[in-house]
C-alpha positions as CSV (number, residue, x, y, z in Angstrom):
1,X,-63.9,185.4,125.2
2,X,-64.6,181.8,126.6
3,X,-66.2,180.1,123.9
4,X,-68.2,182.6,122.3
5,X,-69.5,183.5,125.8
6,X,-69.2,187.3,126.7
7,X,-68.1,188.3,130.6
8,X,-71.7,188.8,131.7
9,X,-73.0,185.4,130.6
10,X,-69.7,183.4,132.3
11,X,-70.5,185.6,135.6
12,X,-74.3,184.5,135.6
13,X,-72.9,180.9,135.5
14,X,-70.2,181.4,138.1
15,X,-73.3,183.0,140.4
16,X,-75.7,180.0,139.1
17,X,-72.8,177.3,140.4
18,X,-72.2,179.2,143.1
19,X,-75.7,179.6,144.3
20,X,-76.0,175.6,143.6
21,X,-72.9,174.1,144.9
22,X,-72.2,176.2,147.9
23,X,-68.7,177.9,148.4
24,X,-67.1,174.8,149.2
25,X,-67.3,172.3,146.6
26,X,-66.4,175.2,143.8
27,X,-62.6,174.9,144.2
28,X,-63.1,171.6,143.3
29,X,-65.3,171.9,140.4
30,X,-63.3,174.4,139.1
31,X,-60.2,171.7,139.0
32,X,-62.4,169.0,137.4
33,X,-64.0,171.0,134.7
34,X,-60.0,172.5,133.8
35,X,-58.8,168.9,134.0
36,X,-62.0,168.2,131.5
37,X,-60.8,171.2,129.1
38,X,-57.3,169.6,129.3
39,X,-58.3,166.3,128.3
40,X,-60.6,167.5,125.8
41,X,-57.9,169.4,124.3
42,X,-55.3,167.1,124.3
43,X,-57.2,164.3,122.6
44,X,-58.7,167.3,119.7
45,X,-54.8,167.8,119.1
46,X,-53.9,164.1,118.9
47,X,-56.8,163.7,116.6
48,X,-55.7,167.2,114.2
49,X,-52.3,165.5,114.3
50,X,-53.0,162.2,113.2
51,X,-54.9,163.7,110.3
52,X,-51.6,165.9,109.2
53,X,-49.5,162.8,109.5
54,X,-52.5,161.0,107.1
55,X,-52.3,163.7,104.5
56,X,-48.5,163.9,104.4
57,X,-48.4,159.6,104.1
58,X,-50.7,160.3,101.2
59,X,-48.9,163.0,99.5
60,X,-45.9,161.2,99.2
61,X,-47.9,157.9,97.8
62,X,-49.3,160.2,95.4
63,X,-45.4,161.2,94.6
């Protein structure tokens, strides 16, 4: 589901960080660690794509 974690282990987290970081401060962790994802994400594609555009440069040397 979320990383190889099932909906039981990602509820024992959400109670873990909720017992924690009170009520309060979990909107706001939730938006940091999505913004985290994003980023990680993002720069995992950027690296997958400049890899593609390496293999392509050297299929057509190799032409």
């Amino acid at each position: 589901m979320f990383g190889g974690f099932g909906w039981q282990e990602l509820l024992v987290v959400l109670l873990i960080a909720l017992i924690i970081f009170g009520p309060s401060k979990l909107p706001e962790l939730g938006k940091a660690f999505g913004q985290t994802v994003k980023e990680f994400r993002k720069g995992a594609k950027e690296i997958q794509d400049e890899i593609a555009l390496e293999d392509k440069k050297e299929e057509k040397a190799e032409a």
